[in-house]
C-alpha positions as CSV (number, residue, x, y, z in Angstrom):
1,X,0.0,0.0,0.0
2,X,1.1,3.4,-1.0
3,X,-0.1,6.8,0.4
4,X,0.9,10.6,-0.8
5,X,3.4,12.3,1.6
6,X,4.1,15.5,1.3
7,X,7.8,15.6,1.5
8,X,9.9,19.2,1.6
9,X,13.4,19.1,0.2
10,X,16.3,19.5,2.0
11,X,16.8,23.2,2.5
12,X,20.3,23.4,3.7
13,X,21.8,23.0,0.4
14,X,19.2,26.4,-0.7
15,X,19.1,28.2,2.1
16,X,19.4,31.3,0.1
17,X,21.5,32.4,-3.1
18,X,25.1,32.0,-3.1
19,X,27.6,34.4,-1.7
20,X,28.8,36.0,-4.5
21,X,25.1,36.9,-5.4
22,X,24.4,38.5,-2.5
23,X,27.5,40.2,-2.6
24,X,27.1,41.7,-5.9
25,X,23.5,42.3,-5.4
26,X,23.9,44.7,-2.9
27,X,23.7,48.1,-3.4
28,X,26.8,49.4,-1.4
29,X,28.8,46.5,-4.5
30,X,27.3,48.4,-7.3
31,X,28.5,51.6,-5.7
32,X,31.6,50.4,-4.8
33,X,32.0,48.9,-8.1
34,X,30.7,52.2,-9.9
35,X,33.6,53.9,-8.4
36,X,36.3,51.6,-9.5
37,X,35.0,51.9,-13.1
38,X,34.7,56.3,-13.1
39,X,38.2,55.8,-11.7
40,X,39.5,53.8,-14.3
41,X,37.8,55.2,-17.2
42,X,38.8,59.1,-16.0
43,X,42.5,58.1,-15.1
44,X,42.5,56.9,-18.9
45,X,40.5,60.2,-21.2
46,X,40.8,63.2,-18.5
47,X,44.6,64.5,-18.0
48,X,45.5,65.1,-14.5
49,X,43.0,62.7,-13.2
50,X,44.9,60.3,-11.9
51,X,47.6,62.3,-10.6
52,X,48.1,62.5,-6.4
53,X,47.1,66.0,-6.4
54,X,44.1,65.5,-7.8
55,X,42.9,62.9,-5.4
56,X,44.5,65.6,-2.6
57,X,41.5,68.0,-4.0
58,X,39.1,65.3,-3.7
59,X,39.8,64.8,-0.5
60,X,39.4,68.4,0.6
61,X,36.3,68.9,-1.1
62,X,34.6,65.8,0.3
63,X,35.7,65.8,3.9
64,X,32.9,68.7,4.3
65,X,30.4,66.5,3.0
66,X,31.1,63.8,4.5
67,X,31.5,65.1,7.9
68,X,27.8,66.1,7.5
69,X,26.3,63.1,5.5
70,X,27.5,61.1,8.9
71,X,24.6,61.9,11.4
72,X,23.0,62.8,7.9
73,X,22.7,58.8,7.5
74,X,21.1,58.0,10.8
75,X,18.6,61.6,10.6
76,X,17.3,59.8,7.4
77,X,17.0,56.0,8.7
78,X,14.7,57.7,11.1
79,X,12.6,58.9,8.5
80,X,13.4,62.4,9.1
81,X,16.2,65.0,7.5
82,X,17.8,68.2,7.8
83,X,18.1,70.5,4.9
84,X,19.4,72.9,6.9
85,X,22.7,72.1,7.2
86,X,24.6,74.3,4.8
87,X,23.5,77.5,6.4
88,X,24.6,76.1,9.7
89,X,27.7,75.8,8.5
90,X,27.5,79.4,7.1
91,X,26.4,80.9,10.5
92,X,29.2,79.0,12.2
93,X,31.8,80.5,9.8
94,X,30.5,83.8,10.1
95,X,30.2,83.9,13.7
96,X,33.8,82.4,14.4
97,X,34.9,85.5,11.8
98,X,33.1,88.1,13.7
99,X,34.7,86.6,17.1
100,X,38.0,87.1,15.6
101,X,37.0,90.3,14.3
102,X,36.2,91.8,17.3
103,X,39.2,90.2,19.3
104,X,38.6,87.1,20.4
105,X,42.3,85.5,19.3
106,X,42.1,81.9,21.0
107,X,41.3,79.6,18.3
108,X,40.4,76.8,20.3
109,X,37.8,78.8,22.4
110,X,36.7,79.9,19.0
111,X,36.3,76.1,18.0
112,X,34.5,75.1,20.6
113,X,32.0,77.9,20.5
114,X,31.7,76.8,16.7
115,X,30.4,73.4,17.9
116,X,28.2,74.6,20.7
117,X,26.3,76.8,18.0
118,X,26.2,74.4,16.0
119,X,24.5,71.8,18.9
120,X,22.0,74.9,19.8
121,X,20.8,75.3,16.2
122,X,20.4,71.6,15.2
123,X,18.6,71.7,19.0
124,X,16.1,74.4,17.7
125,X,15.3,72.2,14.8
126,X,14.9,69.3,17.1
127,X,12.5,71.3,19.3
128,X,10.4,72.1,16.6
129,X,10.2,68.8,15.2
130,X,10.1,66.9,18.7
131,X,8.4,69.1,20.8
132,X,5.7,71.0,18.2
133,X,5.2,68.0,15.8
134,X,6.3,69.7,13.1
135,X,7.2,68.0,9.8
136,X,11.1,68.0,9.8
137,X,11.2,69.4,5.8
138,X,9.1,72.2,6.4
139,X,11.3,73.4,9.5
140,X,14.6,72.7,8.1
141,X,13.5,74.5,5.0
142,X,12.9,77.6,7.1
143,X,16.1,77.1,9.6
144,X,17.9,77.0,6.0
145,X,16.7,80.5,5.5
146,X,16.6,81.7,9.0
147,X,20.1,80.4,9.5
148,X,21.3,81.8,5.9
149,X,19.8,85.7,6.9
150,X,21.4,85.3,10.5
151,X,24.2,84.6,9.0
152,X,24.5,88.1,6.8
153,X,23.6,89.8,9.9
154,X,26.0,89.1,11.8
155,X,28.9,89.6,9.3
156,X,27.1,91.0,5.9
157,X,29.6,91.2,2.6
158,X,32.5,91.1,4.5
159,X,35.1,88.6,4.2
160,X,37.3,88.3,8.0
161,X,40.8,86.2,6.2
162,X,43.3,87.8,8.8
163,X,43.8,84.0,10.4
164,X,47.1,83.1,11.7
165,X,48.7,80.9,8.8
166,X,50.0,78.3,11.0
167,X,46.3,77.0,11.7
168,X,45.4,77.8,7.9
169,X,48.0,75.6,6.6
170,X,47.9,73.2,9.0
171,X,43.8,72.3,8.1
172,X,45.2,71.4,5.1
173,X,48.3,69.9,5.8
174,X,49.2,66.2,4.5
175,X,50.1,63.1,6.2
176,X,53.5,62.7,6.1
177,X,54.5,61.1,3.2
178,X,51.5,61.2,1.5
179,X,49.1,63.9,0.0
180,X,46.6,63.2,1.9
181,X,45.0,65.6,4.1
182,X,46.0,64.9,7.8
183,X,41.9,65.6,8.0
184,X,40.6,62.9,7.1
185,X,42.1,61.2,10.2
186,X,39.5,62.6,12.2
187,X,36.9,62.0,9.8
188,X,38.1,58.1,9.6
189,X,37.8,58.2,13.3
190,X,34.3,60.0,13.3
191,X,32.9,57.3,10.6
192,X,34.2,54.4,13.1
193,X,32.1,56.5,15.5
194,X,28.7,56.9,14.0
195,X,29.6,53.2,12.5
196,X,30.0,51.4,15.8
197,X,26.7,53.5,17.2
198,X,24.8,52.5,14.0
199,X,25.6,48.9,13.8
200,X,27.2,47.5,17.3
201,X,24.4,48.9,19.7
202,X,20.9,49.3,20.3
203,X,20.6,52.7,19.6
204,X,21.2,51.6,16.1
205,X,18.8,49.1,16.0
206,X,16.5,51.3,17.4
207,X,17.2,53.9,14.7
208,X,15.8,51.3,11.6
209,X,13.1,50.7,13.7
210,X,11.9,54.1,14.5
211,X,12.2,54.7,10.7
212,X,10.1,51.7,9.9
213,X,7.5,52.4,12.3
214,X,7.9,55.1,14.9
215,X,4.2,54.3,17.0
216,X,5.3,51.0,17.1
217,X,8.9,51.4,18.4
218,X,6.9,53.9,21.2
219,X,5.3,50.8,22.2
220,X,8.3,48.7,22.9
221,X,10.1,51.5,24.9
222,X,11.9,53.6,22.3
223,X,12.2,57.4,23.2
224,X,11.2,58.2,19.3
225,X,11.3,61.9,20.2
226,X,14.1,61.7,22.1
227,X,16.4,59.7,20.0
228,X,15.2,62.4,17.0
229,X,15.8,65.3,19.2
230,X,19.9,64.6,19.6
231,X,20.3,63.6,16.4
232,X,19.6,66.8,15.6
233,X,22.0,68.1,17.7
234,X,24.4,65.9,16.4
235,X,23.8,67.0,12.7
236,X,24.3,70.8,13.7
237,X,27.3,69.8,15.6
238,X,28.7,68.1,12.8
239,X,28.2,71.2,10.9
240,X,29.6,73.6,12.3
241,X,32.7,71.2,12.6
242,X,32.6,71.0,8.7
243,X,32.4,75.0,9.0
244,X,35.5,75.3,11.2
245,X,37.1,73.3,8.4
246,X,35.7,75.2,5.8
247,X,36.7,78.7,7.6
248,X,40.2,77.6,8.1
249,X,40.5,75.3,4.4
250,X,40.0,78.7,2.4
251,X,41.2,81.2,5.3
252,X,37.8,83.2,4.8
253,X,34.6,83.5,7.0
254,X,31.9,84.5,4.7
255,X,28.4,84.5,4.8
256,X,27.9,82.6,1.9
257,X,30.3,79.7,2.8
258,X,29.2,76.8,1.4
259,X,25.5,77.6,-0.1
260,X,23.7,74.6,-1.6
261,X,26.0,72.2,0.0
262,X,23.2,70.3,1.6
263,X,21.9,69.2,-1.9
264,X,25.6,67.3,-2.3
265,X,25.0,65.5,1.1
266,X,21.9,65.0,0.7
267,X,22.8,63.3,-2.7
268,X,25.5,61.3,-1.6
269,X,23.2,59.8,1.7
270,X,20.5,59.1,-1.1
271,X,23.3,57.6,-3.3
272,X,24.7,55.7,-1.0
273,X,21.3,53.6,-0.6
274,X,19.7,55.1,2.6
275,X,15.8,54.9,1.8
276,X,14.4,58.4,2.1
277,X,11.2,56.6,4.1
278,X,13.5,55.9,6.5
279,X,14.1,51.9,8.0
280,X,16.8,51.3,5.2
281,X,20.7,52.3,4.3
282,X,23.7,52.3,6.0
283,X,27.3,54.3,6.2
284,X,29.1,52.4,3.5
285,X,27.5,52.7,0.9
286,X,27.1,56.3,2.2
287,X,30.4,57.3,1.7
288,X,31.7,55.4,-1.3
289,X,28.9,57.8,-2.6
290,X,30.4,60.9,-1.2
291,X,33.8,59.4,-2.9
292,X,31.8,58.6,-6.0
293,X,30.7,62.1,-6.7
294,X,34.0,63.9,-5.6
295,X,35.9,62.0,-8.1
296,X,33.3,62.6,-11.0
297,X,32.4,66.5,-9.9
298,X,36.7,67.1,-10.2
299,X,37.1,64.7,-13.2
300,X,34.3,66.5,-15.1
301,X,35.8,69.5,-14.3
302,X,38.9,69.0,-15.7
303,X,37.7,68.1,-18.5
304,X,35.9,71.7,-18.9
305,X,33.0,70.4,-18.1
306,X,30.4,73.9,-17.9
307,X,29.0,74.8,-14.7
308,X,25.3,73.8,-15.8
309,X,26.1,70.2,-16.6
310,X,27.6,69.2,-13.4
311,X,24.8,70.0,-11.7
312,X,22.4,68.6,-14.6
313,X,24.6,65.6,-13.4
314,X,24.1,66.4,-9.2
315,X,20.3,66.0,-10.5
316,X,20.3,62.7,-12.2
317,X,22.3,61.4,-9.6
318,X,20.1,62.5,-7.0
319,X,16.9,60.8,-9.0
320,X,19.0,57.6,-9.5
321,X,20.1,57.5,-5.8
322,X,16.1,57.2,-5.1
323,X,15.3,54.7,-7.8
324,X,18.1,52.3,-7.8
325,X,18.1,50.7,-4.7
326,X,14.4,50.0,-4.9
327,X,15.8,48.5,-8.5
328,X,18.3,46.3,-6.5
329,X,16.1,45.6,-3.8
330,X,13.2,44.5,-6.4
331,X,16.0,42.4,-8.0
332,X,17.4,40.3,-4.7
333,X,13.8,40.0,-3.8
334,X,12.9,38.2,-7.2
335,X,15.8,35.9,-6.5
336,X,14.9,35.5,-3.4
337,X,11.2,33.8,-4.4
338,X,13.3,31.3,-6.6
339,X,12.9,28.1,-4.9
340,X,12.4,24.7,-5.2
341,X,8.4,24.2,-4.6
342,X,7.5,21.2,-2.5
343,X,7.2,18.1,-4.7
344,X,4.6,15.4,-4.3
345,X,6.6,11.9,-4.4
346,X,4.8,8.5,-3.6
347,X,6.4,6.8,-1.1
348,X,5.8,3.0,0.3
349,X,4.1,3.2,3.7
């Protein structure tokens, strides 16, 4: 006598696709990979490209960036973001200028000042956001312009460039024996930072699931508001340290310092796969964007590149950065539902 089992096939053989398919089916691989290739193809047709001090003016230009798209990254996994940032850093220039200006010669008094500001106006967007409900793109839209005008009145169209060489050229100073900006130490040491906090605690964890659904992370004991609140700090802290760098990079305090510089970190935390609904992304992929669109913004530019284009090029990458993770994700899913179905076999009973 015979009777119809239902028997499931072993599933430790398929437990999931291979390793080198997940591995090249992640974002932060197609990234990382997109880099290698605008490295090799630029080295190749754009003169000067692959020379040391073109990667040194990489460097420089993206340590700013990245310093912000750090805290950027976890703002954004919570569902929220700060488009604020660039005038913080222009308000943090300006009032470290007009310190200076008006006497105040101590550097590091000035520095940490900087970074207090810089905690007090990321805190004001926190409060509004935290404490008034208010949706964080409509605040940081207005703190951008708030923060912007403050900055112009406290030092108009001046320029204060009177800084004491030693701490200009030492901003910008190499490690020795490379060309390398001695800078990007501390913003190595700041990524381990924000990387060890984003993956190796539950703060982290918390973060995804705050962006995935913030009433229900209330529920199991999550300070949502709370946790959104000092990240806010921590972005305008971050910002006005990329505004001390700025300040002492070009040996100028302006007002204007570094207008529409949150559209290039917001770009490169986009690019780098963090889901603007929050829940989704993560720091490397982050800044192998910020490295990805360095290299091509300098490359394109040595190759005469006009004004208009690159940021023609800013905007598609910024479009892309939405749709092709969902493109990935929609692919590794797809794989994912490939699996053996459950076979009927007859089997003696």
């Amino acid at each position: 006598m015979a009777t119809d089992t239902l028997v499931t096939p072993a599933r430790t053989a398929k437990a999931g696709p291979p390793a080198w398919r997940r591995l090249f089916g992640s974002w932060d691989a197609v990234l990382i990979l997109a880099l290698l290739v605008v490295v090799l193809v630029a080295s190749a047709t754009i003169e000067g490209v692959g020379s040391p001090r073109f990667y040194r003016f990489v460097a420089l230009e993206a340590i700013p960036i990245a310093l912000i798209a750090l805290p950027m990254t976890l703002v954004i996994i919570t569902g929220e973001i700060d488009l604020s940032v660039a005038s913080t850093v222009g308000l943090t220039c300006s009032v470290l200028g007009q310190l200076w200006y008006l006497g105040v010669t101590s550097l590091p008094l000035l520095i940490l000042l900087s970074l207090l500001l810089g905690a007090v106006l990321g805190a004001v967007n926190g409060v509004f956001i935290t404490v008034f409900g208010l949706p964080s793109l409509a605040v940081t839209i207005g703190t951008l312009a708030l923060y912007r005008g403050l900055a112009y009145v406290v030092l108009g169209d001046r320029a204060i460039a009177d800084y004491p060489p030693t701490w200009t050229q030492n901003a910008v100073a190499p490690i020795p024996g490379t060309v390398i900006p001695w800078f990007v130490l501390v913003l190595a040491a700041l990524a381990v930072v924000f990387g060890v906090l984003l993956y190796a605690t539950p703060i982290g964890r918390s973060l995804y699931a705050i962006g995935n659904n913030a009433e229900a992370s209330n529920f199991a004991g999550i300070s949502v508001l709370r946790t959104k609140f000092w990240l806010f700090v921590a972005t305008g802290a971050m910002a006005a340290l990329a505004g001390v760098f700025w300040t002492f990079r070009f040996a100028s305090a302006r007002a204007d310092n570094a207008t529409g510089l949150e559209l290039a970190v917001v770009a490169a935390v986009l690019l780098g796969g963090v889901s603007i609904f929050g829940g989704r992304g993560g720091l490397v992929g982050v800044i192998a964007a910020v490295a990805l669109l360095g290299i091509l913004r300098n490359a394109l530019q040595l190759a005469d590149v006009p004004a208009n284009a690159l940021t023609i090029v800013t905007g598609t990458l910024l479009i892309l950065s939405v749709v092709g993770p969902n493109l990935v994700r929609m692919a590794r899913e797809r794989l994912r539902r490939r699996r053996p179905a459950t076979t009927l076999e007859r089997k003696p009973s």
